[in-house]
N, C-alpha and C positions, 0 to 999 in steps of 0.2 A: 493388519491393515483394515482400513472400515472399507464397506461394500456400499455403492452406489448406484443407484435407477441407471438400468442397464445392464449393467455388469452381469457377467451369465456365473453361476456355481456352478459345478462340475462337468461342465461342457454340457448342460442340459437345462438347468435353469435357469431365468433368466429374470432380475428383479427389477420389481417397478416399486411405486408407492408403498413407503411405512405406512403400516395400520397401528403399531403401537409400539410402548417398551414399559418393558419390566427393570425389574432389580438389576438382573445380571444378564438380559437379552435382548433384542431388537425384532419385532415382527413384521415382515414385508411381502406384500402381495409378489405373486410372483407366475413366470408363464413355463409351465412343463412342456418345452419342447417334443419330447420323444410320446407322451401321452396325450399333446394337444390339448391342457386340461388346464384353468387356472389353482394354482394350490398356494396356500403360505408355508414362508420358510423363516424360521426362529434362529437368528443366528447370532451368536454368544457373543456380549460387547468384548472392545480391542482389551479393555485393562485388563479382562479377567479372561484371557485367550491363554495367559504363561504360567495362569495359578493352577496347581494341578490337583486342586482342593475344589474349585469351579468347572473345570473341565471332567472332574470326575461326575459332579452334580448334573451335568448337561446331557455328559454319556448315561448315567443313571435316570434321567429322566425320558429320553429315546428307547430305552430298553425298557423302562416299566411299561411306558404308552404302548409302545410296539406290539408287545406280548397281551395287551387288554384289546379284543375283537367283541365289540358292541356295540349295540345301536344309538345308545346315550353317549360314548366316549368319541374323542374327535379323532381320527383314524390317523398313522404315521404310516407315510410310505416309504420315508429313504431317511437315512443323516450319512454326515462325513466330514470333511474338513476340507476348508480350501485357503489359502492366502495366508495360512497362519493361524489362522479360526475354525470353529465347529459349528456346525448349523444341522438343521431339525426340518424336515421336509412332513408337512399336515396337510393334511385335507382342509379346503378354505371354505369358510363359514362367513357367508355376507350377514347373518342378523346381529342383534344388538348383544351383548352381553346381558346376561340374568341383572345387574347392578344397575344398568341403563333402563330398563324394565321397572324397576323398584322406582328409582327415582320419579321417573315421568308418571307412573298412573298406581303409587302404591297410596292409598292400602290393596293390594286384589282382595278380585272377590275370593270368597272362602275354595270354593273350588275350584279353580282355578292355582291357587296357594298348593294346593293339597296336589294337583295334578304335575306343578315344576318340582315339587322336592320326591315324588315319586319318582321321577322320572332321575333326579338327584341320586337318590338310595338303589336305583337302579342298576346307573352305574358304578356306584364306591359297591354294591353288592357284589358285584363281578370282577371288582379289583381285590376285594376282600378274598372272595374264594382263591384269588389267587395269590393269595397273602401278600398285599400290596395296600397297605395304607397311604392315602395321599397327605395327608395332615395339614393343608391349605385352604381346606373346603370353603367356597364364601363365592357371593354371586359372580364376582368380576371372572371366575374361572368355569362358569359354564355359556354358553352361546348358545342363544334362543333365534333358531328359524322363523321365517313369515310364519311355516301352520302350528308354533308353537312349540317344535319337536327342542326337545335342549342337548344337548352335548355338553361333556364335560373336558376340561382340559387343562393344562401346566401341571404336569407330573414331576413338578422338580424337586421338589422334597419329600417326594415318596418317599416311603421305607420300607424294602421288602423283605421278607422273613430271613433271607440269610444274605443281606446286605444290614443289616440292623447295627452292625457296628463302624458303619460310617459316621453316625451322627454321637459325637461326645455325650458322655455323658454327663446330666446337669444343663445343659445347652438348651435353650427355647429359640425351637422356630415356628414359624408360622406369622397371621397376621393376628396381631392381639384384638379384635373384637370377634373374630369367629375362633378363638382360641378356646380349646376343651381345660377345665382348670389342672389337670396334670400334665398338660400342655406347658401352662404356664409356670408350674412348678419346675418342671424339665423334668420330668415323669417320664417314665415308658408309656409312650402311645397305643393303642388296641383300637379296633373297626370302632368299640364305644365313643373313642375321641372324633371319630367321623363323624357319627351320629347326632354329638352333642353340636357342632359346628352345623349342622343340617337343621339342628334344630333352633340356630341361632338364627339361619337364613327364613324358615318359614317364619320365625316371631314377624323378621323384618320386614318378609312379604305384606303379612297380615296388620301391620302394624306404620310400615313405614320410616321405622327405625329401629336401632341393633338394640339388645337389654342393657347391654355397658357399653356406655361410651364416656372420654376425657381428653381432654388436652393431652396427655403422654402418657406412650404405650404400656410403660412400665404400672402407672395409675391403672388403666383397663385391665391389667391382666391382673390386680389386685383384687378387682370389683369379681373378676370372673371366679376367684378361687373363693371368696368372703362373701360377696353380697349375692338377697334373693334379687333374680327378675321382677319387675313390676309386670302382674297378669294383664294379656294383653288384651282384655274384655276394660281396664280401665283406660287403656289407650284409644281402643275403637269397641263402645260395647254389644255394636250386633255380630262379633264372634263368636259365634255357636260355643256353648259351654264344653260340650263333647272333643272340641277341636282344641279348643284351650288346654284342657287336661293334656293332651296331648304333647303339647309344646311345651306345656311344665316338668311334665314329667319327662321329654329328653332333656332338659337343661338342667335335670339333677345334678351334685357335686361330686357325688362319686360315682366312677363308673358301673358299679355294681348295682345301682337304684334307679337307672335308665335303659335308653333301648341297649343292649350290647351289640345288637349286630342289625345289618341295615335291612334283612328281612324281617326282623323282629317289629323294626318301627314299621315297614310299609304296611304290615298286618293290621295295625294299630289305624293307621291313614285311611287304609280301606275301608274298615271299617265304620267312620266316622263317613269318609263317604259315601255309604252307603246309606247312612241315615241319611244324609242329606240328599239322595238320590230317592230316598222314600224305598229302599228295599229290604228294612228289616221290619221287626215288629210295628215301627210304626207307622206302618199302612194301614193302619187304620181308618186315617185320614178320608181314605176311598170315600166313605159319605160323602163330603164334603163336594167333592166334586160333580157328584151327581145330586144337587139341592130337589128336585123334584119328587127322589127319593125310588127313582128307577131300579137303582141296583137291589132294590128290598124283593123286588119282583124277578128278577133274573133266576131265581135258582125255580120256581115254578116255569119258565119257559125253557130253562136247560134241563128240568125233569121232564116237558114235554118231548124234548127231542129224542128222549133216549128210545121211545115207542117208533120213533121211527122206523128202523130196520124191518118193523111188523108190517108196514103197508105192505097189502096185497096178497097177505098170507089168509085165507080165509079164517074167520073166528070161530071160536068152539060151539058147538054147537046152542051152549044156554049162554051167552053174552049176547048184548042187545041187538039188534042193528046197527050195522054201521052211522046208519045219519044218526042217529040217535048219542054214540059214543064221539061223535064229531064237536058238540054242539059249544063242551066245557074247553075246547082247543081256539074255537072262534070267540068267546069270549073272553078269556086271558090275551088274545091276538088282540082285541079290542084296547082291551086296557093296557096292556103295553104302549099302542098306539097313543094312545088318551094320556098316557103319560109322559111319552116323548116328545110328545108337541107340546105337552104343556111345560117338560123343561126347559126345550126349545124356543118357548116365548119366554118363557124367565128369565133367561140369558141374554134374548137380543134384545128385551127392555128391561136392561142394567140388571137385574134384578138374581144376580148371581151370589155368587159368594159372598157371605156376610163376614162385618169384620169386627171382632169386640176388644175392648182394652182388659190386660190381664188384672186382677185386683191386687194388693198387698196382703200376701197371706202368710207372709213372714212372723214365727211366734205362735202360729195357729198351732191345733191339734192336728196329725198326718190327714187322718179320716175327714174332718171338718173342712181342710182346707183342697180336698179331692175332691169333696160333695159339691163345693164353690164353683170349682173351675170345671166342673164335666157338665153341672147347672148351666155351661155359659157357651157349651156345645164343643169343648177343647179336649181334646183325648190325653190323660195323667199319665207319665209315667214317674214312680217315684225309685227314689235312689238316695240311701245310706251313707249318712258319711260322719265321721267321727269327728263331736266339735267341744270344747271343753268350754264354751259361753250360751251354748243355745242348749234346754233342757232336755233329757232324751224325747224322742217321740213327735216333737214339734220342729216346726219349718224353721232353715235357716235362710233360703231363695229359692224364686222360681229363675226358671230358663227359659223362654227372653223374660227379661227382671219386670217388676211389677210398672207398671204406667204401660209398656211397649205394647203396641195393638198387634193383633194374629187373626190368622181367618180361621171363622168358625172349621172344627172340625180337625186343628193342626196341634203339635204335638207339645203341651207342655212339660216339663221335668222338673219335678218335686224334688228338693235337696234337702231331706230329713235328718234331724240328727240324731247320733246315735251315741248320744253321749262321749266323754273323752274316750273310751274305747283303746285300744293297744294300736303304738307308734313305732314303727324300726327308729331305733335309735343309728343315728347318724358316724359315721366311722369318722376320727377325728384326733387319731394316734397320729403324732409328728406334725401336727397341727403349731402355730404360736397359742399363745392361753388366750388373746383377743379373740382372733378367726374363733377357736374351737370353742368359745361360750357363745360367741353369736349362732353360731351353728346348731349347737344345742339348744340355747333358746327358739330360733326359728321352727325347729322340730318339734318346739311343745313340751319344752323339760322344763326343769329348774335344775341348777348348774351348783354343786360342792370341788370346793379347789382343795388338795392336799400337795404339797412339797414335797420335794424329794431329790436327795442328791445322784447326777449318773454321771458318770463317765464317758458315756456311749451315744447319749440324748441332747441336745444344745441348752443352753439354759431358754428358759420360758418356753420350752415346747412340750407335747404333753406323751409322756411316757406309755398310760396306759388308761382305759375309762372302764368303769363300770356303772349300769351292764357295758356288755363288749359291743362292738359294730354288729350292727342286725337283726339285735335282741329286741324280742317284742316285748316293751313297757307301756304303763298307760301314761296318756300326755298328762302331764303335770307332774309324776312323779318324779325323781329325784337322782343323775348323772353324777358319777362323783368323778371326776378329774383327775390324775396325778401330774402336778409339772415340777420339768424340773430345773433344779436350784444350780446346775452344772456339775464340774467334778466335788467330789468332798472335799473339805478345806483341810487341811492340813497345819500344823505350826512351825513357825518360821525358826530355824535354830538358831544360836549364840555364835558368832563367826569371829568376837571380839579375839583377837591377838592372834589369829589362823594367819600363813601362808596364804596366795592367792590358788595353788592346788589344794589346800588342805580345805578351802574353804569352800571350793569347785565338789570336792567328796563326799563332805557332809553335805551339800545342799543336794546330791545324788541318792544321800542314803535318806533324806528326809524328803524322797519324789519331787525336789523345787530343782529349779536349774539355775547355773553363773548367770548373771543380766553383764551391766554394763562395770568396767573397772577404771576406777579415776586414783588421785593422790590428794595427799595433802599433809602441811607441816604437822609433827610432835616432836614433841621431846615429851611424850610420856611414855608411850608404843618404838620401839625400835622400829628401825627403816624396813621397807617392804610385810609388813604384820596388817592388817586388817583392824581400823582403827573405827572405824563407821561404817554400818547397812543398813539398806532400805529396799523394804519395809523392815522395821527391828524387830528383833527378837523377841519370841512370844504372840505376833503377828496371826490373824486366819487367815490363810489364803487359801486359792485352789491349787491344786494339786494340780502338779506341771508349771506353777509361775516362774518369773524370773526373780532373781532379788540381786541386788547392785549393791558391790564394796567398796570401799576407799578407802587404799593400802596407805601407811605412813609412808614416810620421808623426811630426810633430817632439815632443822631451820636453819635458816641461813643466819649468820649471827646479827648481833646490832650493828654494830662496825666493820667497818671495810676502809680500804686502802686506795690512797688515792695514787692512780697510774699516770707516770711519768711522760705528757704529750709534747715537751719541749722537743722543737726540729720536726713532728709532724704541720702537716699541711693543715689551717684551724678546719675547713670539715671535715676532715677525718679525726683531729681532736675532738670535734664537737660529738661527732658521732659516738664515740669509743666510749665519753663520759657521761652523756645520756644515756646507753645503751647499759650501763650500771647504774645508776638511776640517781646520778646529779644534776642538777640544773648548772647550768654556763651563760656566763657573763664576758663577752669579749673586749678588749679594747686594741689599737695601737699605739706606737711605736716605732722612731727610725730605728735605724739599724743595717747592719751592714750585710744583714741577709736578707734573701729573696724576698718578697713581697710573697704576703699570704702564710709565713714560716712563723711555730709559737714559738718566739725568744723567752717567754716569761710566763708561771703561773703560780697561782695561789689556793689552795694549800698545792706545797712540792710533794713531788712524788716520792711518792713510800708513806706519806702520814694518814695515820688510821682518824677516820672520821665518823661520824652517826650516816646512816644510810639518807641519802637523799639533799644530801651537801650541798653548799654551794661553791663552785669551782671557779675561780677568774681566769682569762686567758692572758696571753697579751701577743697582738700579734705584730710581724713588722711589715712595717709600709715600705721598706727599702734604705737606701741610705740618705743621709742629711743633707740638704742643698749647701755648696760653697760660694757664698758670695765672694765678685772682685773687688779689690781694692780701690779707691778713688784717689788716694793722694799720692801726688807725681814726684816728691821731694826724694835726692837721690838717694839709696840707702848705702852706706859703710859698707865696704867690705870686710868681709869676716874678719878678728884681729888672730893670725898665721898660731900665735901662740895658743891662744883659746882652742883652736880648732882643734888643735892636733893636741889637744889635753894637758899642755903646760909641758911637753918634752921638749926636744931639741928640735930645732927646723933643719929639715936636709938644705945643705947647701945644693944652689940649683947647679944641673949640669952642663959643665963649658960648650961651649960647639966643638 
């Protein structure tokens, strides 16, 4: 039975206003009587209340949440069943969903990105330790408070470590744009599948849309096992390069070359914001902020303090006088002063931070194009990275890219190359041969295909590569493939004049199997023998086909015999002699039979004919009409002798 505003659940709840619905539930605000507390309650639509394949998913999903006690997850207080159904008792969350978030004001800013999917890996961190993968991950299932705090929630496709064989295997679920590619495969899921899906949501923060998307699911979850992401510096490009990396590298294709577990990535996050918060090396910046050039003078007024402690301790006897060692304290005191006010006035007549455009020094030499940009008052950091178009030793980009203006003193990052350099080779065993050369090309190989027949392997998928998955090669060198061709073909035997079991045996001793069995006329093959197969003999096929016979049978002769329908009813004549394969030609006839009765046909029955004769009927219309007489003239009576055949007339008898 469906539940209705009002209606109380367990003698305690009491429901008001749907907030939403899913696939297989209903969410509705609701008023906790005995705790005086508004909470929502998730309760499992009518259809799927009798399927014990959905009810077990609903139970499984109260028990994962249940058991996960965090500050990111949305808390479960109760479930149970009432009216027939199953419902899920939560802690009620008025903010918007993370997806409503994205929509209205995405791109966010970088930090703010980096701060929801923290808060993201925070939570599946906690579900993970407790061997609880959600494999749903994607904004519409976390809930974002006024002060930002998110919670995560719909544990319904959880999979937890020894619940694991609930879900078939082969089977994909999930939503196909936050889908990890062994997701899509119907892969065993690992925290890495979280990951990847986490990393599918920051793209979209940063970016404002998902890396794959299509018209049908089946399309997206293609894009997600095949194609690269577009970097999401070409969709918004003041994305910190640091941050990018980031999101590239969780949305690796195998799980083994991304983050695997979700403190792996927030290590990764922090970091990144940390630069962006100015707490690692590149604090350098610090000049920048004091233009006047104060902070040069600071370590002479913090060496002054350190004499402190000595006031008031009399001095040794050969140190000067005091006024005397006073005098180098009041003029540094000076010029600090002198200096404070004059950055003081720098500042409140504009005259602050200056701002310069970075140059194009893409192509330069490392050294050259550092000497450029530190000329320009910008603090270098360079960073290696292996590129098989750009020369060793020279720039491939800067970070923010060449035209983008920076304020003196802020941190640019030199991306030098380091020549083609050694690339893990991509894993790509049980791949189709499309997917697995795009893949290898994308990684910077060049791709050798070799055939092979298996057994075991589908045809066009790839058996085996060398190097193996993970091997370090240098890009441009050379992946060689093996795919393969299916099972090995085997040859079709001679079945000609077999039995239909004799020809079932051999097709067993030559690894084929019986297909389909039909007939047809000889007289060359005796009746029931194996006259014709397909595919014939001598044939390649693979090993396990079918092959289809077609047993003799004897021919019917030329001539046949025409059956005797005189006294049947004509359609049932008509029937009988069509049905042997004459044509009929009817007519009538009076006659002193029934109407509808064959009195007459042509050829008579018993005469042998060519197949496909032609047969006349004849049928009767009944009997002849008797017309009356018209002439009134009186007729003679019989003459007494004629009648009675020319004997004697009885004399009549007396009274």
């Amino acid at each position: 039975m469906s539940f209705r505003t009002g209606d109380v659940i367990g003698d305690r709840y009491e429901l008001g206003g749907q907030l939403g619905a899913g696939g297989m539930a209903r969410v509705h605000l609701a008023h906790d009587r005995l705790l005086d507390r508004e909470v929502a309650i998730k309760v499992l639509s009518e259809q799927y209340a009798a399927d014990p394949q959905f009810v077990e998913r609903f139970r499984r999903e109260a028990s994962a949440a249940a058991g996960l006690n965090h500050p990111n997850i949305v808390a479960v207080y109760d479930r149970g069943e009432a009216n027939g159904s199953y419902y899920i008792v939560m802690e009620y969350l008025s903010g918007p969903d993370l997806k409503q978030v994205i929509r209205e004001r995405a791109p966010l800013p970088p930090v703010e990105a980096i701060d929801y999917a923290l808060q993201f890996l925070a939570a599946l961190g906690a579900a993970h330790r407790r061997d609880v993968i959600h494999r749903d991950v994607k904004p519409q299932n976390a809930m974002v408070g006024e002060d930002g705090h998110l919670k995560v929630t719909d544990f319904g496709i959880a999979r937890a470590g020894a619940q694991s064989g609930m879900t078939e295997a082969g089977s994909v679920i999930g939503t196909a744009q936050y889908l990890s590619p062994e997701q899509a495969r119907g892969d065993e899921v690992t925290a890495a599948s979280d990951c990847y899906a986490v990393g599918i949501v920051l793209y979209e923060m940063l970016t404002g849309r998902v890396p794959f998307d299509a018209e049908r699911p089946v399309a997206v979850a293609m894009k997600q096992i095949s194609d690269p992401p577009t970097p999401p510096s070409d969709i918004v490009p003041s994305i910190p390069h640091a941050l990018e990396g980031v999101v590239l590298h969780s949305l690796a294709k195998r799980p083994s070359e991304r983050y695997r577990t979700a403190e792996e990535f927030s290590r990764a996050l922090l970091d990144v914001r940390a630069q962006l918060d100015g707490a690692t090396g590149s604090t350098r910046v610090i000049p920048a902020a004091a233009a006047a050039g104060a902070t040069e003078v600071m370590p002479q007024a913090t060496a002054a303090t350190r004499v402190q402690p000595g006031r008031g301790v009399p001095p040794p006897p050969d140190e000067p006088p005091v006024s005397r060692r006073r005098w180098p304290w009041i003029v540094a005191a000076a010029i600090i002063a002198l200096l404070l006010v004059g950055g003081a006035f720098a500042l409140m007549s504009g005259g602050g931070t200056d701002t310069v455009t970075i140059p194009d020094v893409a192509g330069q030499q490392a050294a050259d194009a550092e000497r450029a940009l530190e000329d320009l008052g910008l603090v270098v950091v360079t960073r290696n990275a292996a590129d098989d178009t750009v020369e060793q030793g020279r720039v491939i980009r800067t970070d923010p890219p060449a035209g983008a203006t920076a304020e003196e003193g802020s941190t640019v990052t030199l991306l030098v190359s380091g020549g083609p350099g050694l690339q893990s080779v991509p894993d790509v065993v049980g791949l189709d041969s499309t997917a697995a050369r795009a893949e290898i090309v994308r990684a910077g190989f060049e791709v050798d295909v070799t055939e092979q027949a298996s057994d075991t392997v589908p045809e066009d998928r790839v058996i085996s590569q060398d190097p193996g998955a993970g091997a370090q090669a240098e890009q441009g060198s050379l992946v060689t493939l093996t795919i393969s061709t299916g099972p090995e073909n085997v040859e079709v035997p001679n079945l000609s004049g077999l039995t239909q079991d004799e020809a079932r045996a051999e097709l067993q001793r030559a690894e084929l199997q019986l297909g389909g069995v039909s007939t047809a006329e000889s007289d060359a093959v005796a009746p029931g023998l194996v006259v014709d197969q397909n595919p014939g003999r001598g044939t390649q096929v693979a090993r396990g086909s079918a092959v289809s016979i077609v047993l003799a049978v004897e021919p019917e002769p030329d001539t046949i015999g025409v059956p005797s329908v005189i006294g049947n009813f004509a359609a049932d004549a008509e029937a009988k002699l069509a049905n042997l394969g004459f044509s009929v030609i009817s007519d009538t006839a009076p006659s002193d039979q029934p109407a509808g009765v064959v009195i007459g046909q042509t050829p008579t029955g018993g005469t042998e004919v060519e197949r496909g004769s032609q047969v006349v009927i004849t049928v009767s219309s009944g009997p002849a009409t008797t017309e009356t007489p018209t002439d009134s003239t009186p007729t003679a009576p019989p003459d007494p002798a004629t009648a009675t055949g020319g004997g004697q007339v009885p004399a009549p008898e007396l009274p």
